[in-house]
MARGU-192895 format. One record per residue (C-alpha): residue number from 1; chain; x negated, y negated, z negated; residue in one letter. Coordinates in steps of 0.02 Angstrom, whole numbers, plus 32768, in hexadecimal, padded with zeros to 4 digits. Example, Ala and Ser with C-alpha at 12.3 -4.5 7.8 and 13.67 -1.06 7.14 Angstrom:
BEGIN
<atom><num>1</num><cadena>A</cadena><c1>7D99</c1><c2>80E1</c2><c3>7E7A</c3><residuo>A</residuo></atom>
<atom><num>2</num><cadena>A</cadena><c1>7D54</c1><c2>8035</c2><c3>7E9B</c3><residuo>S</residuo></atom>
***
This chain:
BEGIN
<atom><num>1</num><cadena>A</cadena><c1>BD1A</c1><c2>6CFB</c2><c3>A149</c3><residuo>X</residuo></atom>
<atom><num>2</num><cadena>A</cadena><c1>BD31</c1><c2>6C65</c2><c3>A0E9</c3><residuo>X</residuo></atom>
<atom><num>3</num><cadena>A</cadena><c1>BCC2</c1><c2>6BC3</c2><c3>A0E6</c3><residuo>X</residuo></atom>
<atom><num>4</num><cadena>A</cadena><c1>BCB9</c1><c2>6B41</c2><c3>A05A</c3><residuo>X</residuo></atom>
<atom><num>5</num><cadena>A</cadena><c1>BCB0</c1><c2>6A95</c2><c3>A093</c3><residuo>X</residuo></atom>
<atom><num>6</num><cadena>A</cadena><c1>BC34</c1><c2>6A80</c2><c3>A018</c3><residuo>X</residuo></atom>
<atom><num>7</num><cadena>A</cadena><c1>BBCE</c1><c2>6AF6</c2><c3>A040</c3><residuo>X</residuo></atom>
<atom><num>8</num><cadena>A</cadena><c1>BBB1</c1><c2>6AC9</c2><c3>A108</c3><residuo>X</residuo></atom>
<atom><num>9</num><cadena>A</cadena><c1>BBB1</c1><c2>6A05</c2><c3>A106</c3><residuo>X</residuo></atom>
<atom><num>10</num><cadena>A</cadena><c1>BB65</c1><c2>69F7</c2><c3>A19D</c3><residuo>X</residuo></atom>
<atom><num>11</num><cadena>A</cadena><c1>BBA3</c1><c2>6A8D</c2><c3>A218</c3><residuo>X</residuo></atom>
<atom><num>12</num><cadena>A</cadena><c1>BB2B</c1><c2>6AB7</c2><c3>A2A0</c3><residuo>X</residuo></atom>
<atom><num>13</num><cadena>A</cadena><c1>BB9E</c1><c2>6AAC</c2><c3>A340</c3><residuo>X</residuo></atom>
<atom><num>14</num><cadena>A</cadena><c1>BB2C</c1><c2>6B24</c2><c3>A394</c3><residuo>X</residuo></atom>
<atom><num>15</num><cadena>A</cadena><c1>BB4F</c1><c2>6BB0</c2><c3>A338</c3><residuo>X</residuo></atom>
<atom><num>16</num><cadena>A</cadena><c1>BC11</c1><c2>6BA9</c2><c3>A341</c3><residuo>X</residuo></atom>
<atom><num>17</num><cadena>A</cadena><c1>BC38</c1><c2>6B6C</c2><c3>A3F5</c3><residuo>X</residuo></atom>
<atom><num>18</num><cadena>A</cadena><c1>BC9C</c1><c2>6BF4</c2><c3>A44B</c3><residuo>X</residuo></atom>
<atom><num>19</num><cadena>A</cadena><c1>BD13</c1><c2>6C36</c2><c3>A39E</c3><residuo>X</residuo></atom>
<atom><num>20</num><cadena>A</cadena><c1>BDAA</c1><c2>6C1A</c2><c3>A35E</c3><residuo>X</residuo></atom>
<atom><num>21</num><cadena>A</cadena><c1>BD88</c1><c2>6B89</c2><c3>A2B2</c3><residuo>X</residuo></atom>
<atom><num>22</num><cadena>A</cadena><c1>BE20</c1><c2>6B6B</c2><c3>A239</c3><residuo>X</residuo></atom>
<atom><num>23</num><cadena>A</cadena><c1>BE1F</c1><c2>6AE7</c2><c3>A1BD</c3><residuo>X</residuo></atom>
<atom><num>24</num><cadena>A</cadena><c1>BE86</c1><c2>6B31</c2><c3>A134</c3><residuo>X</residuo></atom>
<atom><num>25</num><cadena>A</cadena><c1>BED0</c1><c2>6AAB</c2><c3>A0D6</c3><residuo>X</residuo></atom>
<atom><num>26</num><cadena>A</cadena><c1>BF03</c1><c2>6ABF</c2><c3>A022</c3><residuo>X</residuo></atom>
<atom><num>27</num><cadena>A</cadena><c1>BFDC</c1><c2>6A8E</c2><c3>A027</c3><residuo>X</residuo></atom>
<atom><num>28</num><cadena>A</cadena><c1>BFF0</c1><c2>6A2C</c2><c3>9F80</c3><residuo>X</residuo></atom>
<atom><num>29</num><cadena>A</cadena><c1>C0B7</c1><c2>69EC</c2><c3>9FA3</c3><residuo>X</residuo></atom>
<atom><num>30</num><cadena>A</cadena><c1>C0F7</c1><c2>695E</c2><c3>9F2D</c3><residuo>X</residuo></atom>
<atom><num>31</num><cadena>A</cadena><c1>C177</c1><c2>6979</c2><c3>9EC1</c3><residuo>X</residuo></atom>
<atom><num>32</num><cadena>A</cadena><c1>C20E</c1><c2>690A</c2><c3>9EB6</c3><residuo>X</residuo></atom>
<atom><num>33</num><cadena>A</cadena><c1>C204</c1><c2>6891</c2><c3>9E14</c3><residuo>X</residuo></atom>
<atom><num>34</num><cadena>A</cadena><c1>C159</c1><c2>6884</c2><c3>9E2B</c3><residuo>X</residuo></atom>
<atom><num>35</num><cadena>A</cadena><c1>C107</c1><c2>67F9</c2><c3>9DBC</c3><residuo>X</residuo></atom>
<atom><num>36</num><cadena>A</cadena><c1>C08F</c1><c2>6768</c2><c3>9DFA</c3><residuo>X</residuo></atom>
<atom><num>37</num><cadena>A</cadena><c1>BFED</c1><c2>67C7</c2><c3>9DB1</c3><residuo>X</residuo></atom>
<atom><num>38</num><cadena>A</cadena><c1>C00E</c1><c2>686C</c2><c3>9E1A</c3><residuo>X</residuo></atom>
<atom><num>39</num><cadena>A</cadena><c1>C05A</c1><c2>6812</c2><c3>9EAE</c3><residuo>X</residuo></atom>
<atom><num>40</num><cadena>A</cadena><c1>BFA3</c1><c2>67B0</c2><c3>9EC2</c3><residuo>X</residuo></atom>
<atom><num>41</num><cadena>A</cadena><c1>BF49</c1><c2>6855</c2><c3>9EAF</c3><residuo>X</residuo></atom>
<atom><num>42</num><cadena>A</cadena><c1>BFA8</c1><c2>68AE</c2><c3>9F3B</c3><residuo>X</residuo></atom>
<atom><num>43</num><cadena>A</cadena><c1>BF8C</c1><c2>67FF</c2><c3>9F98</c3><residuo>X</residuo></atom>
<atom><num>44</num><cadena>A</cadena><c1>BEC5</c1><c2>682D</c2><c3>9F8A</c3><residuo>X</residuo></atom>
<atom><num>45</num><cadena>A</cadena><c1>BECB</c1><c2>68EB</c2><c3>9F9E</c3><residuo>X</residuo></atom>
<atom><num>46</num><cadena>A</cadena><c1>BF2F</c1><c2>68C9</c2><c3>A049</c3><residuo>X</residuo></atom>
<atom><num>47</num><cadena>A</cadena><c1>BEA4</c1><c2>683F</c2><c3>A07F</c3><residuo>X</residuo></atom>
<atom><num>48</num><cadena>A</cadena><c1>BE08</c1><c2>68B9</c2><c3>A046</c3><residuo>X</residuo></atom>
<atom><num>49</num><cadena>A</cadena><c1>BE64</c1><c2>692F</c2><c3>A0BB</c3><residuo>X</residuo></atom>
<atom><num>50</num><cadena>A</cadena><c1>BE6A</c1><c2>68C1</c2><c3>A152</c3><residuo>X</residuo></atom>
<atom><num>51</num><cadena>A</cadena><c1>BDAD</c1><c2>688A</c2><c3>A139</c3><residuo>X</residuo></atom>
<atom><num>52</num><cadena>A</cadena><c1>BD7C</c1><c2>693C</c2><c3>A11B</c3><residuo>X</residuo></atom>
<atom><num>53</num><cadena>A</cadena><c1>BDC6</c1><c2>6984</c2><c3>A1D6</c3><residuo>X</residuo></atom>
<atom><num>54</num><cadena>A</cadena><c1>BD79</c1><c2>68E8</c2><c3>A229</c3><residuo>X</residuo></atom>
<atom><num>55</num><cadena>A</cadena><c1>BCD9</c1><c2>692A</c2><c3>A1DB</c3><residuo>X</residuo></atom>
<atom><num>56</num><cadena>A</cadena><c1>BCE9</c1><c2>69D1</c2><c3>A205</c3><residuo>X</residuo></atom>
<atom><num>57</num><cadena>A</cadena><c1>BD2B</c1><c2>6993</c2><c3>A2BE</c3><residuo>X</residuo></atom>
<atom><num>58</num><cadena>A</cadena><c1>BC86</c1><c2>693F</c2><c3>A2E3</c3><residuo>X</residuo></atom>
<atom><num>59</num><cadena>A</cadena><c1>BC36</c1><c2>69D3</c2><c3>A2EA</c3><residuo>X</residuo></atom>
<atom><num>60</num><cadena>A</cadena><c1>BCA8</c1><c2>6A56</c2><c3>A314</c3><residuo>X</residuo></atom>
<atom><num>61</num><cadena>A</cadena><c1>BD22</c1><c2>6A0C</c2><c3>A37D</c3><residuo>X</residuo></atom>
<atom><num>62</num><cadena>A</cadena><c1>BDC4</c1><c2>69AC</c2><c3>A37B</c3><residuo>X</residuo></atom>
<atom><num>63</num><cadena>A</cadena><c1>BE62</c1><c2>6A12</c2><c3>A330</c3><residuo>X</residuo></atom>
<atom><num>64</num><cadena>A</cadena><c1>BEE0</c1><c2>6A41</c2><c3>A3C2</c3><residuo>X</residuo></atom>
<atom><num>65</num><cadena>A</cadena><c1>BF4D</c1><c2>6ABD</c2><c3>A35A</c3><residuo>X</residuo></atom>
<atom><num>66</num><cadena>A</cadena><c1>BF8F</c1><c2>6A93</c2><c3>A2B5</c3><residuo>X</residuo></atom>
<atom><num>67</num><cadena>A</cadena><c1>BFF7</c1><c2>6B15</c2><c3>A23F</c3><residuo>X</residuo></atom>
<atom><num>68</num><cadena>A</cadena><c1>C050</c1><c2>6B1B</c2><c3>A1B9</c3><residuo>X</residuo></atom>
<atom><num>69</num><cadena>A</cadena><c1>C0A0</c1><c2>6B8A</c2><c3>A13B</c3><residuo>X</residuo></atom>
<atom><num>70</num><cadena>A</cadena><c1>C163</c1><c2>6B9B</c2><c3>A14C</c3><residuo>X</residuo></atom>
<atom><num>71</num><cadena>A</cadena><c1>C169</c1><c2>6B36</c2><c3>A1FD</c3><residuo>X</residuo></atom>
<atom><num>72</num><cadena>A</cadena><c1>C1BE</c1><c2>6BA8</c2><c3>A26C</c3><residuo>X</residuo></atom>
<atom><num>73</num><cadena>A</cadena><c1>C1E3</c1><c2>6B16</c2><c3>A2FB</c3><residuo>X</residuo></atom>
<atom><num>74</num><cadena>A</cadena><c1>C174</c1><c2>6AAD</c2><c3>A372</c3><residuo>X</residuo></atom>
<atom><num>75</num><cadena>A</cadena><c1>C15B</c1><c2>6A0E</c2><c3>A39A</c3><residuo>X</residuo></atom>
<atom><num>76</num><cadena>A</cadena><c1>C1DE</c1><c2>697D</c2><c3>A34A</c3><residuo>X</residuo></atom>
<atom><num>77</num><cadena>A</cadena><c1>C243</c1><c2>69FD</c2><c3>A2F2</c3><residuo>X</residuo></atom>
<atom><num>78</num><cadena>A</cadena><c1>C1BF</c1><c2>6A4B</c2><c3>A294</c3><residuo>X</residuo></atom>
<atom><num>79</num><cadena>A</cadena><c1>C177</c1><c2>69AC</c2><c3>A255</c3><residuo>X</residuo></atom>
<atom><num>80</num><cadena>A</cadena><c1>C213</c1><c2>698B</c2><c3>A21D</c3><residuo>X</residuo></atom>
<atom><num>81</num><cadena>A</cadena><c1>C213</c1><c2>6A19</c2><c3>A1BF</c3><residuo>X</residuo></atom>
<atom><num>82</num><cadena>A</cadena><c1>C170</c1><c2>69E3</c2><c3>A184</c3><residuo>X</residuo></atom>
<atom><num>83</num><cadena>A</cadena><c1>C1B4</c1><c2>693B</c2><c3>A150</c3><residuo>X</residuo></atom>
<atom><num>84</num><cadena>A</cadena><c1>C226</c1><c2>698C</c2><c3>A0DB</c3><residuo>X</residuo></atom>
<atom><num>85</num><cadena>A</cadena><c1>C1BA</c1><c2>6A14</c2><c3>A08C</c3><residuo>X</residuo></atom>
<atom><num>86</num><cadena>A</cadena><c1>C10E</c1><c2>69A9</c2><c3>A094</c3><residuo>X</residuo></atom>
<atom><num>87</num><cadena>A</cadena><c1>C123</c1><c2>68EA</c2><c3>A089</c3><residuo>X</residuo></atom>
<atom><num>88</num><cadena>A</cadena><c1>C089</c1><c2>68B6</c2><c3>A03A</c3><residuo>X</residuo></atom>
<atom><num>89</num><cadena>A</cadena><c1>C034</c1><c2>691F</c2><c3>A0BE</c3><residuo>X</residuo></atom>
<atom><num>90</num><cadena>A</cadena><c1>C0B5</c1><c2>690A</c2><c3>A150</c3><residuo>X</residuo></atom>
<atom><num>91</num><cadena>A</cadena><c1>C059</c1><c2>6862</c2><c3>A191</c3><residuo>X</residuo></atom>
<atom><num>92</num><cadena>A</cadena><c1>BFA3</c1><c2>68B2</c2><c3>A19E</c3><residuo>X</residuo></atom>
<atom><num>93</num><cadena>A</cadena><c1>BFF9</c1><c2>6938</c2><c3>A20D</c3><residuo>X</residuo></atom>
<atom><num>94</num><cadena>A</cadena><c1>C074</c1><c2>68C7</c2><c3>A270</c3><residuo>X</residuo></atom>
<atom><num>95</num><cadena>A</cadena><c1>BFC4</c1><c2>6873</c2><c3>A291</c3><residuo>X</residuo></atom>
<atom><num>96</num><cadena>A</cadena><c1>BF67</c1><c2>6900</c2><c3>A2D6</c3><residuo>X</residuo></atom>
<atom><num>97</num><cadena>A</cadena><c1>BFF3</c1><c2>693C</c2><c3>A332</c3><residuo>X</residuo></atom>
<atom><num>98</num><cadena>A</cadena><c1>BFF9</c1><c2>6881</c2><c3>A3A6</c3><residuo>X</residuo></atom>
<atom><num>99</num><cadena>A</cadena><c1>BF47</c1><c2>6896</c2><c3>A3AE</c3><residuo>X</residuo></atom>
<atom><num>100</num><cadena>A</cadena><c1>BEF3</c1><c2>6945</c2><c3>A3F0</c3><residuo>X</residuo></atom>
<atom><num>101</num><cadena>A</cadena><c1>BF6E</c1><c2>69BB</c2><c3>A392</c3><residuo>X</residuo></atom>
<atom><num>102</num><cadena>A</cadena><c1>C013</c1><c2>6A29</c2><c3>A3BB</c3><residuo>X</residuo></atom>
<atom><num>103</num><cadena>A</cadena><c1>C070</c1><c2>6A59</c2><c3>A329</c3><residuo>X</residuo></atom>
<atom><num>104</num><cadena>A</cadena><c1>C090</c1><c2>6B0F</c2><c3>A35A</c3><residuo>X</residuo></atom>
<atom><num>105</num><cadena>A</cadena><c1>C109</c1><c2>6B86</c2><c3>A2FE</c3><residuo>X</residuo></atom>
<atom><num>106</num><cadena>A</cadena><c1>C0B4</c1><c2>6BEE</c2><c3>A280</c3><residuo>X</residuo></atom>
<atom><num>107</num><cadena>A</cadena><c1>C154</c1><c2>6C4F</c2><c3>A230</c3><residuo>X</residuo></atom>
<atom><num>108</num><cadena>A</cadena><c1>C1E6</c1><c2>6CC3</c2><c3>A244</c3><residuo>X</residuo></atom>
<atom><num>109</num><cadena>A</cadena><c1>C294</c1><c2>6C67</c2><c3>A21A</c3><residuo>X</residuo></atom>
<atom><num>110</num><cadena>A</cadena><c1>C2EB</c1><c2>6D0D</c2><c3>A1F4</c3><residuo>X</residuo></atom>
<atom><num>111</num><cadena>A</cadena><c1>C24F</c1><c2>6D3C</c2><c3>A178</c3><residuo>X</residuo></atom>
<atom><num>112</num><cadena>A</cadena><c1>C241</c1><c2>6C8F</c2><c3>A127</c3><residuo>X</residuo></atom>
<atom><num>113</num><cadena>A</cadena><c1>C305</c1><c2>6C89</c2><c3>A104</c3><residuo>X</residuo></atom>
<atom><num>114</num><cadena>A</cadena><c1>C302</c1><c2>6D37</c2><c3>A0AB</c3><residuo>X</residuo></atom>
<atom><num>115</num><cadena>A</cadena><c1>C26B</c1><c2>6D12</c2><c3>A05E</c3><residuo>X</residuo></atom>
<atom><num>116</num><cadena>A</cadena><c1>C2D0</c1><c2>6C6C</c2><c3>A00D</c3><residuo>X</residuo></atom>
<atom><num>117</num><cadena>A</cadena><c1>C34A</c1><c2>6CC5</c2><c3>9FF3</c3><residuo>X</residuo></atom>
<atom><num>118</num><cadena>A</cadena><c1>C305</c1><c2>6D47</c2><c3>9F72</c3><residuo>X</residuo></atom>
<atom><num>119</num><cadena>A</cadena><c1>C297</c1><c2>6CA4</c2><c3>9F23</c3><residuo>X</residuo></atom>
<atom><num>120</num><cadena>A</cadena><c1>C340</c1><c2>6C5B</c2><c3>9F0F</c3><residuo>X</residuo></atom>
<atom><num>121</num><cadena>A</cadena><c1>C38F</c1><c2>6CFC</c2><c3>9EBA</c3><residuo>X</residuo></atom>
<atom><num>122</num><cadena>A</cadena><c1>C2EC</c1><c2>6D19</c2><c3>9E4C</c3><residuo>X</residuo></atom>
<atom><num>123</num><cadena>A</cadena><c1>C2F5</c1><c2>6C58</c2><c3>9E15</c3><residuo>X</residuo></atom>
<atom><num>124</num><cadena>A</cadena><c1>C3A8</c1><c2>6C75</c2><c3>9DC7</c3><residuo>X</residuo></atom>
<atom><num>125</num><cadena>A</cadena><c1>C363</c1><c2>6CFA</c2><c3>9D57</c3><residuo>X</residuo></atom>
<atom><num>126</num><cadena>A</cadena><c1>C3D7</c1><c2>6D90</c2><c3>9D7D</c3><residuo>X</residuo></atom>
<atom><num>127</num><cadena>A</cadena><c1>C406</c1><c2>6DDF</c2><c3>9CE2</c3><residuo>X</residuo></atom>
<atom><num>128</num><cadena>A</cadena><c1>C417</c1><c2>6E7A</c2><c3>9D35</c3><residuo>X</residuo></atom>
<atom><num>129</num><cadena>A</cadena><c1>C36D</c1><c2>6EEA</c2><c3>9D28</c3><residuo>X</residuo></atom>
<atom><num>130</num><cadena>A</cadena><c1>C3A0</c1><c2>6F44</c2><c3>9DDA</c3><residuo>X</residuo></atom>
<atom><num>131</num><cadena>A</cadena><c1>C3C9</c1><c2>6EA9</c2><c3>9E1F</c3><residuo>X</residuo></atom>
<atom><num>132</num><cadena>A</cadena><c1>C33B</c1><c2>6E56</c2><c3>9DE1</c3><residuo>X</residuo></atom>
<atom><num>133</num><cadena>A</cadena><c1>C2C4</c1><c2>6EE3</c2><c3>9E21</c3><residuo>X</residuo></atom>
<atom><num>134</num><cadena>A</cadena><c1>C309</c1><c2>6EE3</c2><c3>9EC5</c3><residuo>X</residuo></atom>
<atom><num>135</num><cadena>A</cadena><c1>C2E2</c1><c2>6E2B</c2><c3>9EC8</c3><residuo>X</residuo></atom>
<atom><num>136</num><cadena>A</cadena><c1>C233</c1><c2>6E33</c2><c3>9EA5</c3><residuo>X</residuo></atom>
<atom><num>137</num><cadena>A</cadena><c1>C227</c1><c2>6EB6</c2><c3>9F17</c3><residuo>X</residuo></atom>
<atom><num>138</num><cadena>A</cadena><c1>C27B</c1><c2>6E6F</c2><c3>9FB5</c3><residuo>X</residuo></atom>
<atom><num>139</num><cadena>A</cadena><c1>C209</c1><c2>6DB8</c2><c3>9F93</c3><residuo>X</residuo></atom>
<atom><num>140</num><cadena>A</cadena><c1>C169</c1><c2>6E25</c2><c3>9F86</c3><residuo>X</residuo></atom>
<atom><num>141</num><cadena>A</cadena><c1>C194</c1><c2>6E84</c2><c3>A01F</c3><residuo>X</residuo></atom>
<atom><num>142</num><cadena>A</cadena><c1>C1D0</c1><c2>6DDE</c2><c3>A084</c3><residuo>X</residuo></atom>
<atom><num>143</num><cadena>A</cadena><c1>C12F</c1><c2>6D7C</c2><c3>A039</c3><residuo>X</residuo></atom>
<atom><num>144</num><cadena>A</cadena><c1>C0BC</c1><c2>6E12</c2><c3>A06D</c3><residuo>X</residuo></atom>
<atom><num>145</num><cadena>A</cadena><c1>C11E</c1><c2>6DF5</c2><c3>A129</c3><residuo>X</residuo></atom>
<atom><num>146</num><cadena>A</cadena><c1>C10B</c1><c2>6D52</c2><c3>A138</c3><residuo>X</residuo></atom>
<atom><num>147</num><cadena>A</cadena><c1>C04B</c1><c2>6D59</c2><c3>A108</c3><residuo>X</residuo></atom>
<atom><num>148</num><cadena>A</cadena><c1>C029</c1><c2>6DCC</c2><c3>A185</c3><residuo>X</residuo></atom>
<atom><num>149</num><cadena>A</cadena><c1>C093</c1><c2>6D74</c2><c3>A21D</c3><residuo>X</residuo></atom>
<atom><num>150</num><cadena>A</cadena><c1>C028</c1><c2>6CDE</c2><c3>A1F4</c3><residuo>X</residuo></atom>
<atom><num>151</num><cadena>A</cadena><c1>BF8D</c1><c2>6D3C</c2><c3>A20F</c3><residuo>X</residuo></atom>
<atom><num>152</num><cadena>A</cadena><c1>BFC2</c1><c2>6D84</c2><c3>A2B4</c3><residuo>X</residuo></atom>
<atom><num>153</num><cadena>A</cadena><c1>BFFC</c1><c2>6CDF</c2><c3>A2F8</c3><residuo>X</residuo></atom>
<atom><num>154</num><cadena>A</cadena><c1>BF72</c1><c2>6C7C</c2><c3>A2C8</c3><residuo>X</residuo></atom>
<atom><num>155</num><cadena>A</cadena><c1>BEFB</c1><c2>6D03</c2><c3>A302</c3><residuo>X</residuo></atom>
<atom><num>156</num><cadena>A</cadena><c1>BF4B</c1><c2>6D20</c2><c3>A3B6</c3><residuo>X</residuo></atom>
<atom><num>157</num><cadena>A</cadena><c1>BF85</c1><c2>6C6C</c2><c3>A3DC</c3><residuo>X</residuo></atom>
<atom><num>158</num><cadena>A</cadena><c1>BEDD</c1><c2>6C1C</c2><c3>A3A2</c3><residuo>X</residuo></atom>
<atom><num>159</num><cadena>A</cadena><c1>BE62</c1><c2>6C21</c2><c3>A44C</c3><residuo>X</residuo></atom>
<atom><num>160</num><cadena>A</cadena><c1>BDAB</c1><c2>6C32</c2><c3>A45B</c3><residuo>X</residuo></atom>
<atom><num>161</num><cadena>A</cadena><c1>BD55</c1><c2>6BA0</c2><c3>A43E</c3><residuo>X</residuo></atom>
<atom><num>162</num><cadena>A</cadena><c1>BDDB</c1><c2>6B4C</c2><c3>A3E9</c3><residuo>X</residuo></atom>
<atom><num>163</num><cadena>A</cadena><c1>BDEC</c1><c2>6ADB</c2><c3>A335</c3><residuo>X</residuo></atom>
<atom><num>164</num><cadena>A</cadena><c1>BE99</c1><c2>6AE8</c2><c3>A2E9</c3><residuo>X</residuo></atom>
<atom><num>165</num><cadena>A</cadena><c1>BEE2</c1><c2>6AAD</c2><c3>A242</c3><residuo>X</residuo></atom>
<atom><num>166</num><cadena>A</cadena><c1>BF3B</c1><c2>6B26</c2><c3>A1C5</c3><residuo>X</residuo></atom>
<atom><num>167</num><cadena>A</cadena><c1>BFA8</c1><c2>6AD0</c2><c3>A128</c3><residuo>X</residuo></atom>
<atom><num>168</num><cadena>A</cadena><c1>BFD2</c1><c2>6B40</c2><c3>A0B1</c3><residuo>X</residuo></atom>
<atom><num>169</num><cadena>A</cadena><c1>BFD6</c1><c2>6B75</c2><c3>9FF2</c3><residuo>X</residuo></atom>
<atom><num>170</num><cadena>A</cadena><c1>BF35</c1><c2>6B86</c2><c3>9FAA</c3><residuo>X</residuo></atom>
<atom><num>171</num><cadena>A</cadena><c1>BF51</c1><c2>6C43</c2><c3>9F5C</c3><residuo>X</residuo></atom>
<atom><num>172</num><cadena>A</cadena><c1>BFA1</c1><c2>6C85</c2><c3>A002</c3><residuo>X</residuo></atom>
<atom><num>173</num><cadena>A</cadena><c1>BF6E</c1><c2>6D3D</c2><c3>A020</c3><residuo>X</residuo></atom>
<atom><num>174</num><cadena>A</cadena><c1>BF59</c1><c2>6D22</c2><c3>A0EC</c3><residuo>X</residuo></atom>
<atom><num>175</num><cadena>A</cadena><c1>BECD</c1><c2>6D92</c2><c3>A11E</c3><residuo>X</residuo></atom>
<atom><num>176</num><cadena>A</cadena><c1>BE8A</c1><c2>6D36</c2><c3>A1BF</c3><residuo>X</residuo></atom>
<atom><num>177</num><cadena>A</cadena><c1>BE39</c1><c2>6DA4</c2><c3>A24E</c3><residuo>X</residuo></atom>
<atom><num>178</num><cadena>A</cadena><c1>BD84</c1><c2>6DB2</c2><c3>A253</c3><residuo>X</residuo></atom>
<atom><num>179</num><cadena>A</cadena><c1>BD71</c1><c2>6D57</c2><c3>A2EB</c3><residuo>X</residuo></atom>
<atom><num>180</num><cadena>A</cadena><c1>BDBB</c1><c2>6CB2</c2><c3>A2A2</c3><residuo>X</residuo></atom>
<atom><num>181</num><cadena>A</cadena><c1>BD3A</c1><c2>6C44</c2><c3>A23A</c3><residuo>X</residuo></atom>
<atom><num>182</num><cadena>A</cadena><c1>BD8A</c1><c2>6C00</c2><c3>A1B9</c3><residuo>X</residuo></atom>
<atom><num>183</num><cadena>A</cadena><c1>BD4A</c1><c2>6B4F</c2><c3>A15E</c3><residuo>X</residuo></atom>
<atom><num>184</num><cadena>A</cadena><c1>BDAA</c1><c2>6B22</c2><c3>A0CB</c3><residuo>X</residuo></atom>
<atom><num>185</num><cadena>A</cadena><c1>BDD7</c1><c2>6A79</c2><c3>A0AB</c3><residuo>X</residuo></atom>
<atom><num>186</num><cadena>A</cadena><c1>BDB7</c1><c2>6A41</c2><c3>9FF8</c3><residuo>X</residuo></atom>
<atom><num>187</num><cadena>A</cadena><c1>BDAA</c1><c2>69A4</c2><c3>9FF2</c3><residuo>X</residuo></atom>
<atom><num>188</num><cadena>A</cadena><c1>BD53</c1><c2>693D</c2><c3>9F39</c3><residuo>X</residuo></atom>
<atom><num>189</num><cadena>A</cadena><c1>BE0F</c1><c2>690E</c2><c3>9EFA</c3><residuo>X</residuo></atom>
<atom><num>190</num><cadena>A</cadena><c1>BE45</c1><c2>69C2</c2><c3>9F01</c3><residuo>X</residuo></atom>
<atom><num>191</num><cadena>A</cadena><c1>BE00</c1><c2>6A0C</c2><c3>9E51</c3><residuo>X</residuo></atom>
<atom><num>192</num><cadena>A</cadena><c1>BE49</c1><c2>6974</c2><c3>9E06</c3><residuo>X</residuo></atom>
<atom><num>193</num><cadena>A</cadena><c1>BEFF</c1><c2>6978</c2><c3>9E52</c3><residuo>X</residuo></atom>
<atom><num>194</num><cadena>A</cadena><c1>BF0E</c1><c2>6A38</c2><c3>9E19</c3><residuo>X</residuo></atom>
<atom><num>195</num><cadena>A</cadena><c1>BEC6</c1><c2>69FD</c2><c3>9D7D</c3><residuo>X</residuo></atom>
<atom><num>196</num><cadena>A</cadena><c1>BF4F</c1><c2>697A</c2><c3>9D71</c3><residuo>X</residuo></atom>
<atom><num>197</num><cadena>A</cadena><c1>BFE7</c1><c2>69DD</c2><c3>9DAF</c3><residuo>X</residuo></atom>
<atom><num>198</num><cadena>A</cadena><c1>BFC4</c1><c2>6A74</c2><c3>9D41</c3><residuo>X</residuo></atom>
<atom><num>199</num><cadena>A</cadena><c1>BFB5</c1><c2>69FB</c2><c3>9CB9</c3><residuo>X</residuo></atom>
<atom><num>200</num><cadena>A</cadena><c1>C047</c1><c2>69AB</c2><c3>9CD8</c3><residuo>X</residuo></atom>
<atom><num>201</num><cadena>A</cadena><c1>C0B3</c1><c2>6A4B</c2><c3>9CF0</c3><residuo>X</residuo></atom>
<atom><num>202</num><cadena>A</cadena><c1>C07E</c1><c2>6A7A</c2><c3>9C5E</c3><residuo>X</residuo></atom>
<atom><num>203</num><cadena>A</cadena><c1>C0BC</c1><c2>6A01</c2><c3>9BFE</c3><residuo>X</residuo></atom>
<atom><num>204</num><cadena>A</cadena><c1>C165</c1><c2>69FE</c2><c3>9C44</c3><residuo>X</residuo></atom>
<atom><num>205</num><cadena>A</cadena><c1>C170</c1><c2>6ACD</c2><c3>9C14</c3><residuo>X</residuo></atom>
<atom><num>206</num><cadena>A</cadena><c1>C148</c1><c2>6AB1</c2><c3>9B61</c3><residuo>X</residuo></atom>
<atom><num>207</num><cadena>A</cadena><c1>C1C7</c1><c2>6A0E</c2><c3>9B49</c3><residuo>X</residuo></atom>
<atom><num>208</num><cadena>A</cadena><c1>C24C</c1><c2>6A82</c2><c3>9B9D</c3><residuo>X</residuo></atom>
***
C-alpha cells in the first residue's frame, strides 16, 4: 500500500513500529546539456528530497537500507554507478550512505545488460517489422523481470522494524509485498520539475 507524503504529515510512530517502511523516491536523472533554469530546479527537487526523509525519519526511524533502480553492486562500486546514472541525486545518497545507510544491491547484472540491450536495438528503429517485434518483446519481458526481482529483494532483504530508501522512476510497475509500508516521497518542487521537463522535451520534439 502506498502513502502520500501529503496525506500523513505527521506519522504516528506507534502505529508502524515493528514493519518494514520504504521511502520511495521519485528518480528524475539530469540530462546532459542541461540549461541554468532546469539545472536550479533539479538543485531544489534533490534538497525537498533530503528535507522530506529527515521528516519522515523523525518519526519513523532513521534509513539503514537504501535502493536503487539499475544498482546491481554494494557499497563504493554501486555509488559509483550511481554517480554516473544519478548526479544531481548521487550526493543526497553518498550522504545517507556515511551516515545510517548501506547501499545494498537491488538488481541482476545479466537482466539489466539484456534489458539495455533491447532499449538500445529499439532506439535505432529497426526497419525490420520481425526484428522490431522481437525487440519490443524481449524489453517488455526483461522490464517485466526486472520489476519483479526488485520486489523480491526489497521485500526479503528489508527486516522488521526497519526504514529503507528506494530511488527509482516514478511510473515503475514494482508491486511491493503487503507487508512493506510504503510512503512516497513527493516533495513541493516535484509537480513543477515534471511540469518543466515535459515542457522542455517537448519543445525539442517539435524543433526536430
Amino acid at each position: 500500500m502506498t502513502t502520500p507524503l501529503s496525506r500523513i504529515p505527521r506519522p504516528q510512530p506507534d502505529r508502524f513500529v515493528g514493519q518494514k517502511k520504504l521511502f520511495l523516491v521519485p528518480n528524475y536523472t539530469m540530462p546532459p546539456g542541461m540549461p541554468d533554469e532546469g539545472k536550479d530546479l533539479f538543485e531544489k527537487y534533490w534538497s525537498e528530497v533530503r528535507d522530506s526523509i529527515t521528516s519522515l525519519e523523525r518519526s519513523l526511524g532513521v534509513v539503514c537500507k537504501v535502493y536503487h533502480e539499475l544498482v546491481c553492486d554494494e557499497g563504493e562500486d554501486g555509488l559509483r554507478q550511481i554517480d554516473m546514472m544519478n548526479p544531481s541525486g548521487s550526493q543526497l545518497i553518498r550522504a545517507m550512505c556515511q551516515s545510517t545507510a548501506s547501499l545494498r544491491s537491488l538488481e541482476d547484472a545479466e537482466l539489466v545488460a539484456e534489458h539495455t540491450d533491447w532499449h538500445r536495438i529499439l532506439g535505432m528503429g529497426p526497419v525490420s517489422q520481425k526484428v522490431f517485434t522481437l525487440a519490443l518483446e524481449g524489453y517488455q519481458e526483461t522490464l517485466d523481470a526486472r520489476y519483479a526481482g526488485i520486489s523480491e529483494r526489497i521485500s526479503g532483504d528489508l527486516e522488521e522494524g526497519e526504514s529503507a530508501a528506494l530511488f527509482i522512476r516514478e511510473d515503475h510497475r514494482a508491486q511491493l509485498g503487503s507487508d512493506v509500508q510504503v510512503f512516497f516521497v513527493a516533495p513541493p518542487s516535484l509537480d513543477r520539475l515534471k511540469r518543466w521537463l515535459e515542457d522542455t522535451l517537448g519543445q525539442q520534439t517539435s524543433d526536430e
